[in-house]
C-alpha positions as CSV (number, residue, x, y, z in Angstrom):
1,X,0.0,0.0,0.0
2,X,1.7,3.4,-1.0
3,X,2.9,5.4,2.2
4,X,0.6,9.2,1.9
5,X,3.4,11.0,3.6
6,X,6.3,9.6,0.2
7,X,3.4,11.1,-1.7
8,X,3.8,14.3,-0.1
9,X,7.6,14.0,-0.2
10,X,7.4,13.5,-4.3
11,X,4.9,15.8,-4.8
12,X,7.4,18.3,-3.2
13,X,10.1,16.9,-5.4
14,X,7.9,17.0,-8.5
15,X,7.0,20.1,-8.0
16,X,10.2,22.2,-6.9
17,X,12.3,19.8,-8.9
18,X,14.7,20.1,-6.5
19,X,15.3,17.8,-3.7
20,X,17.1,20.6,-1.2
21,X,14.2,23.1,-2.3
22,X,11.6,20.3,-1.9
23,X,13.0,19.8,1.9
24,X,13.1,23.7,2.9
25,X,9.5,23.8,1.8
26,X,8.2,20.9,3.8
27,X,10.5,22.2,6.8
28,X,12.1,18.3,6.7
29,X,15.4,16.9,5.6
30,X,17.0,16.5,2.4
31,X,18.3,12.4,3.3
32,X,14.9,12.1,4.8
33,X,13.3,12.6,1.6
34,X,15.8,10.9,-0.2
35,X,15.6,7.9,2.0
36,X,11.4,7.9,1.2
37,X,11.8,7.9,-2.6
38,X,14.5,5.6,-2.8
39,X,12.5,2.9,-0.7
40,X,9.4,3.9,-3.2
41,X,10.8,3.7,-6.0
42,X,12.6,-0.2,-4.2
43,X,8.7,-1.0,-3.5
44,X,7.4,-0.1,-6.4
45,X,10.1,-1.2,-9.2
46,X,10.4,1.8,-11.0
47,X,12.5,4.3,-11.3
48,X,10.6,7.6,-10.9
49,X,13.4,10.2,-11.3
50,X,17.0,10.9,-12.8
51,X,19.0,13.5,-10.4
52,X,21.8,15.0,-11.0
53,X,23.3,17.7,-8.6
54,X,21.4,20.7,-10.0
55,X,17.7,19.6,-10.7
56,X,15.9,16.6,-10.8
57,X,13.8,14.7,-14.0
58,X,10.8,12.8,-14.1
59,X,11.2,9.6,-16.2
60,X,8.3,8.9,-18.3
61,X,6.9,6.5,-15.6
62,X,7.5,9.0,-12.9
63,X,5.3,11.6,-14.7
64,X,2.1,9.1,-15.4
65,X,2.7,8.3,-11.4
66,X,2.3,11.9,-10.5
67,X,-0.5,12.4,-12.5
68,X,-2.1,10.4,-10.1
69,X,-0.7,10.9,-7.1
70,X,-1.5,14.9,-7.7
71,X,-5.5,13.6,-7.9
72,X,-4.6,11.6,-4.6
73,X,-3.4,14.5,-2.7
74,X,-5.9,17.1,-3.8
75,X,-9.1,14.5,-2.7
76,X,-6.7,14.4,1.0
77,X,-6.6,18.3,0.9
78,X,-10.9,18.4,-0.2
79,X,-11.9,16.1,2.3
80,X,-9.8,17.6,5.6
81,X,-11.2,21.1,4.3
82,X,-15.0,19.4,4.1
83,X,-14.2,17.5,7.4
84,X,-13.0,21.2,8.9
85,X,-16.3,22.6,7.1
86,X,-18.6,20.6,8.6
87,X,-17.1,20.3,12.1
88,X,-19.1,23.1,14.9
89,X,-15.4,25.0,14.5
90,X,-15.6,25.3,10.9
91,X,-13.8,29.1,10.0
92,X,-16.0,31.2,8.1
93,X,-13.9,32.2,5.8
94,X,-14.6,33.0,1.2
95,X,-12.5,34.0,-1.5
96,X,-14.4,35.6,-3.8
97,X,-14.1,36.9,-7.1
98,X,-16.9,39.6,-8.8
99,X,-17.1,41.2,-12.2
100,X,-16.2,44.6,-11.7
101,X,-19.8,45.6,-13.8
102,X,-21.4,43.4,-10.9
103,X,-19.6,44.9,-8.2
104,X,-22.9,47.4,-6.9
105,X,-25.8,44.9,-7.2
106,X,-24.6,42.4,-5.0
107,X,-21.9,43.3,-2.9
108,X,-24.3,45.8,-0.7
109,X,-26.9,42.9,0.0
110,X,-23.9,40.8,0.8
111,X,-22.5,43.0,3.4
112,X,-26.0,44.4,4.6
113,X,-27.9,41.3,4.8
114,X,-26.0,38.0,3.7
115,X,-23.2,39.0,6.5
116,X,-25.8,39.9,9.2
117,X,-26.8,36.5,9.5
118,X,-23.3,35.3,9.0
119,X,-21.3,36.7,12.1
120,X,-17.9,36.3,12.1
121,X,-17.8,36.1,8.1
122,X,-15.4,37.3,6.3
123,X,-15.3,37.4,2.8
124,X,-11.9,38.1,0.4
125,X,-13.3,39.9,-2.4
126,X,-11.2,40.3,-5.4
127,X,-12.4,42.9,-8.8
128,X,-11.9,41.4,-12.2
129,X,-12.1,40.4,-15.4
130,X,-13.4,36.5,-16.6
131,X,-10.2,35.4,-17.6
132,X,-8.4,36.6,-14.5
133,X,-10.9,35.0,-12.2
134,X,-10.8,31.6,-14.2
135,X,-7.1,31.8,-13.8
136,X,-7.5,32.1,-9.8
137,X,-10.4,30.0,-9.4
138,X,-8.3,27.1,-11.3
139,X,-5.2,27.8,-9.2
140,X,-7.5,27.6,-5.8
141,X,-6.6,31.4,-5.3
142,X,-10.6,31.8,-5.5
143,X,-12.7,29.6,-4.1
144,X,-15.4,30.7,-6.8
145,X,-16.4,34.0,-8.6
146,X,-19.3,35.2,-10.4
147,X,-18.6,36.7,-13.7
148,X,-19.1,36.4,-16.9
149,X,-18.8,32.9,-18.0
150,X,-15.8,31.1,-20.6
151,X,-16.5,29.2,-23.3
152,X,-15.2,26.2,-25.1
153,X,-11.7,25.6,-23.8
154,X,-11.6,27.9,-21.4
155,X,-14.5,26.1,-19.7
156,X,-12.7,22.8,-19.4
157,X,-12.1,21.6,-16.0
158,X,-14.8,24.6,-14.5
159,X,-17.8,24.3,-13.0
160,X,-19.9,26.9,-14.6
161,X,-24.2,28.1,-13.1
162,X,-25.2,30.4,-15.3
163,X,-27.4,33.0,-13.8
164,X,-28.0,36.2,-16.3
165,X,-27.5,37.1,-19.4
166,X,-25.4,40.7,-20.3
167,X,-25.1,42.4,-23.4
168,X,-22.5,44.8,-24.5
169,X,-23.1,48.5,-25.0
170,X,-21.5,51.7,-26.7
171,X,-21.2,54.3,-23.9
172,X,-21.7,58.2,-25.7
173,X,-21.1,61.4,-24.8
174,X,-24.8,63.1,-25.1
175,X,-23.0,65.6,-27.8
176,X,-22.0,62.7,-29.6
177,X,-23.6,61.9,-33.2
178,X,-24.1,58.7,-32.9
179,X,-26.1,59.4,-29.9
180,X,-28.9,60.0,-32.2
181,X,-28.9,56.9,-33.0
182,X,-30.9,53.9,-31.5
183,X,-28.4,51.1,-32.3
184,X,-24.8,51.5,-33.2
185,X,-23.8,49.5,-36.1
186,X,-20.1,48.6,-35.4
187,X,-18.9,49.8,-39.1
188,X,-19.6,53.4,-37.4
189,X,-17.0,52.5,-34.5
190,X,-14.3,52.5,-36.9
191,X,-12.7,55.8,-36.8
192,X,-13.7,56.7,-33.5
193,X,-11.7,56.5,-30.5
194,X,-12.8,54.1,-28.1
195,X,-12.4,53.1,-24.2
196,X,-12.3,49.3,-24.2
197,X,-12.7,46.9,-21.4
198,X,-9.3,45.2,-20.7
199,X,-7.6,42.9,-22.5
200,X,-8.8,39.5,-19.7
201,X,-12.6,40.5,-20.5
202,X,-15.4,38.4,-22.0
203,X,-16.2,41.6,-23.3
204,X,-13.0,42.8,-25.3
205,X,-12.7,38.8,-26.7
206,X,-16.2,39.3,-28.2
207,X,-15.6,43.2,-29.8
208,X,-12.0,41.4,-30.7
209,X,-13.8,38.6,-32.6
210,X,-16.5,41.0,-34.2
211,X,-14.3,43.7,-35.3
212,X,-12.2,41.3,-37.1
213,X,-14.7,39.3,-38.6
214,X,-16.0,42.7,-39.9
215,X,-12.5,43.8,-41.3
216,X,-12.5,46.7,-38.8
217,X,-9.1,48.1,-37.3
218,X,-10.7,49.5,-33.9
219,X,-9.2,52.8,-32.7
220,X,-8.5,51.6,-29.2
221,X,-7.0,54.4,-26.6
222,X,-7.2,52.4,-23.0
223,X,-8.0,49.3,-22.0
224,X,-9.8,50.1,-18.7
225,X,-10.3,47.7,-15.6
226,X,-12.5,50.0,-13.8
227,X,-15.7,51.9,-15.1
228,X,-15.2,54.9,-13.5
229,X,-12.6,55.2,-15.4
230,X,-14.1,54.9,-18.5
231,X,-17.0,56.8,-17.6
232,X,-14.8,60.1,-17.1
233,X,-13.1,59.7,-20.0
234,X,-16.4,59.7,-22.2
235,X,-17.1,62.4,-20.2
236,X,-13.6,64.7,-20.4
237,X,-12.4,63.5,-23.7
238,X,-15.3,62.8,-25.9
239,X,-14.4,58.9,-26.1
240,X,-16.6,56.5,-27.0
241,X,-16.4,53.7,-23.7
242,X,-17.8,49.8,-24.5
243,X,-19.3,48.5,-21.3
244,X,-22.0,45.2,-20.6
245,X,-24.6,45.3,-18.8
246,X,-26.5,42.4,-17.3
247,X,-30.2,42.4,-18.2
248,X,-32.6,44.1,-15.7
249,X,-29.3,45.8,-14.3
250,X,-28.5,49.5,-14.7
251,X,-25.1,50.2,-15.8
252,X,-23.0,51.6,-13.2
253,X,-21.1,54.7,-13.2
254,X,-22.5,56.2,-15.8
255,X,-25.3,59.1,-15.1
256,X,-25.4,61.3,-17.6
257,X,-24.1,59.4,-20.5
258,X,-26.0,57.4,-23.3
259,X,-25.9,53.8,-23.6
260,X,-26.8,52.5,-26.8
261,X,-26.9,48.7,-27.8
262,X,-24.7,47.6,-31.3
263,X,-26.7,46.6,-33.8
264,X,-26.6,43.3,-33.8
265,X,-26.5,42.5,-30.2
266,X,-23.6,40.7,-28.8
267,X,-24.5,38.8,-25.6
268,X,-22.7,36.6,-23.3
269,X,-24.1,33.9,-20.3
270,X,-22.9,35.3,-16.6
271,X,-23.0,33.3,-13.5
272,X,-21.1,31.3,-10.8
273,X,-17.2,29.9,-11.8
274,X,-16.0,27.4,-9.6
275,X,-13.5,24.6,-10.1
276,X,-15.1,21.2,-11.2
277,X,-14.6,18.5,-8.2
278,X,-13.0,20.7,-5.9
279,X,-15.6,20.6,-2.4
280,X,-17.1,24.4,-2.0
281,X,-17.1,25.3,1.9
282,X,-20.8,25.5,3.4
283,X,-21.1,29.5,3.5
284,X,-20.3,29.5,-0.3
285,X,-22.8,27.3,-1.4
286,X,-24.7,29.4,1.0
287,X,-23.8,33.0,-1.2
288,X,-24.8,31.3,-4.0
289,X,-28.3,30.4,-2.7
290,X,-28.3,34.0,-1.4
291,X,-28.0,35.9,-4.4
292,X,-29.4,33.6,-6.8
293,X,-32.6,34.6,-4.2
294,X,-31.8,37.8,-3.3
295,X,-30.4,39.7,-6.2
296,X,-31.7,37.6,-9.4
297,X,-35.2,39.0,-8.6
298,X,-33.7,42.2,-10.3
299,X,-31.8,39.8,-13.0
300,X,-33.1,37.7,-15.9
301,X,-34.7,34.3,-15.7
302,X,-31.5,31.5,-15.7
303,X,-30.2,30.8,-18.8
């Protein structure tokens, strides 16, 4: 039966790829890691690694080992975090990541309401774009995030609950033109300068894909990561911004501007992103139920 603790010393190994870095990070020494892999790989018959006095390689063998082993180790770390989770001592702690045009329709029920019931909470929020929270959420520096939600590729290995539905509009200066207009065709975006999401955004993949299926070179000034910031630019400089909006939502930050929708409507699902397998502590599962109840009332029906 394979030992969990020369798991956790070639896990070390694997991942540092060095045996004297694999030792300072589990605070244990280097011949008592060596001693463990040597009688692993004597139990076992294989030889798992070539070492030379720099680094360390995984033989082809060793590699289709780890891939299991890392599965191993991860269900360990799930279940003592579930096991913590539902114990009475459980700590009450969320990492959470939020879409930045979410931000004010659910983070003041969360902290007026969701948190008064929840004493002790506390929540790590984190701003961002989709492709920055899929990042986090698949590195388990999330523990989920609600934003808009990836496709194809990007979706593999997620966990996705689609909640609303956004669509992408043109943000105008009320002197503008093509304020005048009802819908903005995207031909008429050409030669204008423009305020785009950044670069990590559902929404500046989608205007990416558009423009260049319609042979436009867009005029893009700044890439913005906060809509303020786009917003007083419209408003100083006579930009044009590109913002979404999630339906039944008002768009944020922008009083006293005109929003117009593209003529032919881009839209994109929005909803919960966690990592597929990976146990979700009690309180999140809990925020979910809590906005889906709470907040979609103002949203769409789920997609």
């Amino acid at each position: 039966m394979l030992d969990l603790k020369r798991m956790w010393y070639l896990e070390a190994v694997y991942r540092c790829k060095n045996f004297t870095k694999a030792s300072e990070m589990l605070h244990v020494s280097q011949p008592a890691i060596s001693n463990a892999i040597n009688a692993l790989e004597s139990e076992l018959n294989i030889k798992l690694m070539v070492r030379n006095s720099k680094n360390v390689t995984f033989t082809y063998e060793g590699e289709q080992i780890m891939e299991r082993v890392t599965k191993i180790l991860d269900l360990c770390n799930e279940t003592e975090i579930m096991i913590k989770d539902l114990s009475t001592s459980a700590s009450k702690r969320l990492r959470f990541g939020i879409s930045y045009a979410m931000t004010r329709q659910i983070m003041p029920a969360v902290f007026s309401k969701f948190m008064e019931i929840h004493p002790g909470l506390q929540i790590s929020w984190d701003e961002g774009s989709m492709y920055k929270h899929v990042d986090m959420v698949r590195e388990k520096r999330l523990d989920m995030a609600y934003n808009a939600l990836p496709k194809g590729e990007a979706a593999e290995g997620l966990r996705l609950i689609p909640v609303s539905v956004a669509e992408i509009y043109v943000v105008l200066h009320p002197d503008s033109p093509l304020a005048q207009m009802d819908r903005i065709p995207l031909q008429a975006l050409s030669n204008e300068l423009l305020v785009m999401m950044d670069k990590q955004s559902r929404v500046c993949e989608l205007m990416d894909a558009e423009f260049k299926k319609q042979g436009i070179d867009p005029r893009i000034v700044f890439n913005y990561s906060q809509i303020a910031c786009m917003s007083d630019m419209v408003r100083t400089s006579g930009y044009i911004g590109i913002l979404s909006v999630a339906n039944g939502e008002e768009a944020i930050g922008c009083d006293g501007l005109i929003l117009r929708p593209l003529w032919v409507p881009l839209t994109f699902d929005m909803g919960f992103i966690l990592r597929e397998g990976d146990y979700l502590p009690k309180i999140g599962r809990e925020l979910i139920q809590f906005i889906l109840k709470t907040v979609k009332s103002d949203l769409s029906e789920i997609v």
